[in-house]
TORPA-4810 file (N, C-alpha, C, O; in nm, 3 decimals):
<nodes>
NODE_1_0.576_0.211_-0.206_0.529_0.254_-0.335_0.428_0.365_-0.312_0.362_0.388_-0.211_X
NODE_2_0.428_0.428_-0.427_0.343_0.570_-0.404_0.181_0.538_-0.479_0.185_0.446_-0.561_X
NODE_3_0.066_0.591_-0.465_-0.005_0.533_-0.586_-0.114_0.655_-0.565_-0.162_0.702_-0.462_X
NODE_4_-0.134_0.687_-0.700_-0.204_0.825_-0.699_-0.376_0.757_-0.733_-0.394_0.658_-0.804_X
NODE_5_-0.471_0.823_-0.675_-0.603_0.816_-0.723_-0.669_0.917_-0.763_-0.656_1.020_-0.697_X
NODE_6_-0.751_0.919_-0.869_-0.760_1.096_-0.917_-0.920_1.015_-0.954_-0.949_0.909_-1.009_X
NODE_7_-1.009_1.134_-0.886_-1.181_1.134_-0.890_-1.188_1.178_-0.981_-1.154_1.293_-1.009_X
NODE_8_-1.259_1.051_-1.093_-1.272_1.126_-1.245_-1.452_1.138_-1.194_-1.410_1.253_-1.188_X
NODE_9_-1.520_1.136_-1.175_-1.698_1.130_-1.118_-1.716_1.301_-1.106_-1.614_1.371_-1.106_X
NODE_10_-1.814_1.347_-1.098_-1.851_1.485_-1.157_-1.891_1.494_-0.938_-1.962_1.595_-0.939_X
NODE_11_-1.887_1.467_-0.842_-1.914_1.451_-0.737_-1.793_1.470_-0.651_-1.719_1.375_-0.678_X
NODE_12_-1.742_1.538_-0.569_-1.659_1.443_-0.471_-1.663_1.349_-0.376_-1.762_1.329_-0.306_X
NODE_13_-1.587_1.305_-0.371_-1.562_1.134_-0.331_-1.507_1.118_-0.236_-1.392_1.157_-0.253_X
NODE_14_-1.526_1.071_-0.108_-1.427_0.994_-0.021_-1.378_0.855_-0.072_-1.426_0.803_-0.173_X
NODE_15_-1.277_0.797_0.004_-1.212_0.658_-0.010_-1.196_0.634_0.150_-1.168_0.699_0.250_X
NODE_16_-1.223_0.528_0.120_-1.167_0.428_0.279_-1.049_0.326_0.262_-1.033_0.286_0.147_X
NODE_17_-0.983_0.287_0.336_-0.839_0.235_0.313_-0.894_0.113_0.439_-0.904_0.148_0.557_X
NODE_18_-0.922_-0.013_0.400_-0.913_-0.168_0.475_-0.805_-0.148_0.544_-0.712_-0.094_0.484_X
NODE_19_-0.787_-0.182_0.682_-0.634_-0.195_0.747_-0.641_-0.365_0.647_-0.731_-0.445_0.622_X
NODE_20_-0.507_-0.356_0.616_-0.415_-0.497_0.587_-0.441_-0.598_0.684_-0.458_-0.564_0.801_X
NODE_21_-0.445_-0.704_0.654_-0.427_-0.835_0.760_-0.298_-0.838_0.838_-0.261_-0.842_0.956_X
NODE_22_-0.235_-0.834_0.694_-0.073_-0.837_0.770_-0.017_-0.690_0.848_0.020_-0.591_0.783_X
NODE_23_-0.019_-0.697_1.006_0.025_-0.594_1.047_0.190_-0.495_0.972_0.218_-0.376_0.989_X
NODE_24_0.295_-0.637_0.865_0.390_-0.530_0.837_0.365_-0.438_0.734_0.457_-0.361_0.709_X
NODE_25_0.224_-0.424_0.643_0.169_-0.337_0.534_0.133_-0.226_0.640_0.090_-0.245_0.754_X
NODE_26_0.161_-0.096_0.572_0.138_0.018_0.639_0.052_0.117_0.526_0.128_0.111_0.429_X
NODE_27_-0.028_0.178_0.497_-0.113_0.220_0.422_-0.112_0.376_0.450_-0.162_0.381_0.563_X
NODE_28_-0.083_0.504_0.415_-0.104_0.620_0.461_-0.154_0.699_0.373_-0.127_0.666_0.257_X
NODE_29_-0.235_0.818_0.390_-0.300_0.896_0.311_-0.195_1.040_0.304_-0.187_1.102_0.411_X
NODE_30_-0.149_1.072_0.236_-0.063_1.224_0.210_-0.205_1.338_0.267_-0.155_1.433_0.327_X
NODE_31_-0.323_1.345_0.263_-0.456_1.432_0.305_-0.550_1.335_0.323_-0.522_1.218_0.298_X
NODE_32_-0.664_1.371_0.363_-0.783_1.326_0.428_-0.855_1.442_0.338_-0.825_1.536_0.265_X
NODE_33_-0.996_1.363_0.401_-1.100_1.444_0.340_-1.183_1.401_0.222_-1.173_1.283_0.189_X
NODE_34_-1.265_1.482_0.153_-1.325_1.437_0.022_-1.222_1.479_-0.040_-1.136_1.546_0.018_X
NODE_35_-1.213_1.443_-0.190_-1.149_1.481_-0.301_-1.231_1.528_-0.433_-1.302_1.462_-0.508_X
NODE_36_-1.205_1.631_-0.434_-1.318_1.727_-0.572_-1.286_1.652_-0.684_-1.199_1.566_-0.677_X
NODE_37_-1.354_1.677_-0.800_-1.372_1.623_-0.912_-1.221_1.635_-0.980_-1.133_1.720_-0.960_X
NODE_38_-1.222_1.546_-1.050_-1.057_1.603_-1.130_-0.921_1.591_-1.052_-0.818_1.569_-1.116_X
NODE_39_-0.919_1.602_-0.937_-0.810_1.584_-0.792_-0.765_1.460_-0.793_-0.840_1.368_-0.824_X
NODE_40_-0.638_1.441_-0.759_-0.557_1.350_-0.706_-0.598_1.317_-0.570_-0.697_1.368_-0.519_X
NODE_41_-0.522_1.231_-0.508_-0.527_1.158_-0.407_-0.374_1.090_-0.361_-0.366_0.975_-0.403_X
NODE_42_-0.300_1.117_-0.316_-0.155_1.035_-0.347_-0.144_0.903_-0.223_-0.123_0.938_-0.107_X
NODE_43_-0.154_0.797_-0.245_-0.143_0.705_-0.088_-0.007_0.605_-0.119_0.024_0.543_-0.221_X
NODE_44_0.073_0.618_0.037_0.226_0.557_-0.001_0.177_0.427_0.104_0.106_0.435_0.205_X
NODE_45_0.229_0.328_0.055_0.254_0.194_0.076_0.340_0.136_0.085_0.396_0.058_0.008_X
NODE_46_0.370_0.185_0.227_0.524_0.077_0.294_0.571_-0.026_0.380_0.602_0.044_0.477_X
NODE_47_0.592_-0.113_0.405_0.638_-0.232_0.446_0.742_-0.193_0.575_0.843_-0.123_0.565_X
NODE_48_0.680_-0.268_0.721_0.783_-0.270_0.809_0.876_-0.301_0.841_0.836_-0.375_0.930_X
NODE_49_0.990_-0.309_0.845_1.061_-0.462_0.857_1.188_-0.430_0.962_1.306_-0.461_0.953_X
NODE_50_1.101_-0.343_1.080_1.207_-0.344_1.180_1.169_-0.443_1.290_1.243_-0.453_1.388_X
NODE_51_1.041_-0.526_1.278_0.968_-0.626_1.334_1.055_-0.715_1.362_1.148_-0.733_1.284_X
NODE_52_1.043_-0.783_1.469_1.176_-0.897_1.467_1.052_-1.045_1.342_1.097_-1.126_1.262_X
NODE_53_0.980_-1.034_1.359_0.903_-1.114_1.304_0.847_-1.070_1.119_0.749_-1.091_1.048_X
NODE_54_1.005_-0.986_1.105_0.952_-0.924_0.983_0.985_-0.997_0.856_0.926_-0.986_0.748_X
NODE_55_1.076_-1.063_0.882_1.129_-1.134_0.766_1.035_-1.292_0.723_0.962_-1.365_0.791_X
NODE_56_1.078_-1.296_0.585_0.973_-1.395_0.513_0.922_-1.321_0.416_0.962_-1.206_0.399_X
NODE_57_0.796_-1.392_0.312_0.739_-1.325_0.218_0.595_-1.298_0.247_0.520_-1.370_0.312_X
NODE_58_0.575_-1.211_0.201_0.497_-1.117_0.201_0.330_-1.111_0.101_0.322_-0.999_0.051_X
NODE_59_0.242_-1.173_0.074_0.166_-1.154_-0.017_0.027_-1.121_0.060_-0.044_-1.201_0.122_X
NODE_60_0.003_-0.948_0.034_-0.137_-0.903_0.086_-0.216_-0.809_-0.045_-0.164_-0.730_-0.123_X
NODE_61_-0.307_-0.837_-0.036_-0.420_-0.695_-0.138_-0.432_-0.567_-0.007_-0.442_-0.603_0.110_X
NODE_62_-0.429_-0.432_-0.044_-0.475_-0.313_0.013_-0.607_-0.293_-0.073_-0.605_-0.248_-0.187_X
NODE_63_-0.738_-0.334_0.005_-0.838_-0.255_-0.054_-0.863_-0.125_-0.052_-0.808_-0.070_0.044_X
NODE_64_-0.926_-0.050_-0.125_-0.950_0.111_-0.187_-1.104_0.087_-0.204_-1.154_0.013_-0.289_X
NODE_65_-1.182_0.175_-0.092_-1.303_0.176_-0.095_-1.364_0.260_-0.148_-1.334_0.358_-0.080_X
NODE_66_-1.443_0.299_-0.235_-1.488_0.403_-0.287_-1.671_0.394_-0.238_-1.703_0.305_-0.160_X
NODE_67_-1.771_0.483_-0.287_-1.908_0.467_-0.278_-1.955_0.358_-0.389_-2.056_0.289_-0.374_X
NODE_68_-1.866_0.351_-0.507_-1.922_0.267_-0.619_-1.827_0.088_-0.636_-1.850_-0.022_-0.686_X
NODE_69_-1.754_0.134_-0.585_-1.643_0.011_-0.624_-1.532_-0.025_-0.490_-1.528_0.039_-0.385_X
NODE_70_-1.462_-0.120_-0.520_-1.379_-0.152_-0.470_-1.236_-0.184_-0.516_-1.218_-0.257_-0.614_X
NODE_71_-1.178_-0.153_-0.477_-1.017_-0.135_-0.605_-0.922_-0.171_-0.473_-0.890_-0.103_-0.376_X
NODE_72_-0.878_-0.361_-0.526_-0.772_-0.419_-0.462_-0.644_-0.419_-0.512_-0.622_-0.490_-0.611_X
NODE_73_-0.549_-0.348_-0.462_-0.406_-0.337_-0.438_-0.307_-0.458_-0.446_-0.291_-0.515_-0.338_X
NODE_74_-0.256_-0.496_-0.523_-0.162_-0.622_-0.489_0.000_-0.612_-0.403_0.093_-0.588_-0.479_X
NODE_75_0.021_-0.621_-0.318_0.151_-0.600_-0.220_0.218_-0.722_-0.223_0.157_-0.817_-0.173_X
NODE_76_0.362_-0.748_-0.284_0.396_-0.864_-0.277_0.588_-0.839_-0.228_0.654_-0.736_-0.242_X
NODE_77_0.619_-0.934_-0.187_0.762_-0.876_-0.116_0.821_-0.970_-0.038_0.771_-1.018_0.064_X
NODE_78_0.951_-1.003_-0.094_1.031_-1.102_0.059_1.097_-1.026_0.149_1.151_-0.933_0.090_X
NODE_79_1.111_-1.025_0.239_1.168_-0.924_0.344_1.317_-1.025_0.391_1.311_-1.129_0.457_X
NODE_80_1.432_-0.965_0.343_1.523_-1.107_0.386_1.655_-1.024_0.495_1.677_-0.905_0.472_X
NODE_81_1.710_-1.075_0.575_1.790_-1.025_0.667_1.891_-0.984_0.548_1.903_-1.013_0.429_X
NODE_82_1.975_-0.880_0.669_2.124_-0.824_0.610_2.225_-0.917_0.501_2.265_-0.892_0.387_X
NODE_83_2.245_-1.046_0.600_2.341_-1.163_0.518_2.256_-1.204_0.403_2.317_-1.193_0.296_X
NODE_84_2.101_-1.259_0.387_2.079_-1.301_0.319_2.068_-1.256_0.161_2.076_-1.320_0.057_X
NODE_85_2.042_-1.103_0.193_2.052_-1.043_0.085_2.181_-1.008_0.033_2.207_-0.998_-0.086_X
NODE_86_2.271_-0.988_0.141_2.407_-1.000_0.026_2.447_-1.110_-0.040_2.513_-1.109_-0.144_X
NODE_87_2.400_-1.230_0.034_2.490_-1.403_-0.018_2.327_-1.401_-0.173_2.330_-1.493_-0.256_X
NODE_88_2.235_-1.313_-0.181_2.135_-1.328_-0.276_2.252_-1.210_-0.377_2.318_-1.233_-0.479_X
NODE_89_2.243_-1.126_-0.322_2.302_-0.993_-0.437_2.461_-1.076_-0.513_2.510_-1.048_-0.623_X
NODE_90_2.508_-1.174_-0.418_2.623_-1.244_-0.465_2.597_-1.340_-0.594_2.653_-1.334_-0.704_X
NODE_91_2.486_-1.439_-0.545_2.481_-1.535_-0.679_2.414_-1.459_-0.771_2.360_-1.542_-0.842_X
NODE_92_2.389_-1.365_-0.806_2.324_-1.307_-0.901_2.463_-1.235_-0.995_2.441_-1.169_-1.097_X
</nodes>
């Protein structure tokens, strides 16, 4: 998932990104740096699942650190092998 943050504060702002607990959450920044007033921020949030230990479900927060706040992310997801998801895409 993609998720945009835009510095509404008359200041620019850094953000800090918590690494995840769960090593298969992957967190990336499209730029670095401060972000000027009014500016976006775009950060994509993707899930590993070439892990042999990847499959199962999935429930982590990505915290978003700012100077004033803290803004938790909800990541939720079953990761299911090849068969399982077709014999799932079947009873449906």
């Amino acid at each position: 998932m993609t998720v945009s943050i835009k510095n509404e504060d008359s200041l620019s702002q850094r953000i800090h990104i918590k690494p995840p607990a769960d090593k298969r959450v992957v967190v990336k920044q499209e730029s670095y740096g401060a972000i000027a007033p009014g500016m976006t921020r775009r950060l994509i949030v993707s899930i590993k699942t070439s892990a042999p230990d990847a499959l199962g479900k999935l429930k982590e927060e990505v915290h978003i650190v700012t100077k004033a706040d803290v803004f938790k992310l909800p990541v939720e997801a079953e990761v299911l092998s090849a068969e399982a998801f077709e014999q799932r895409k079947q009873e449906e």
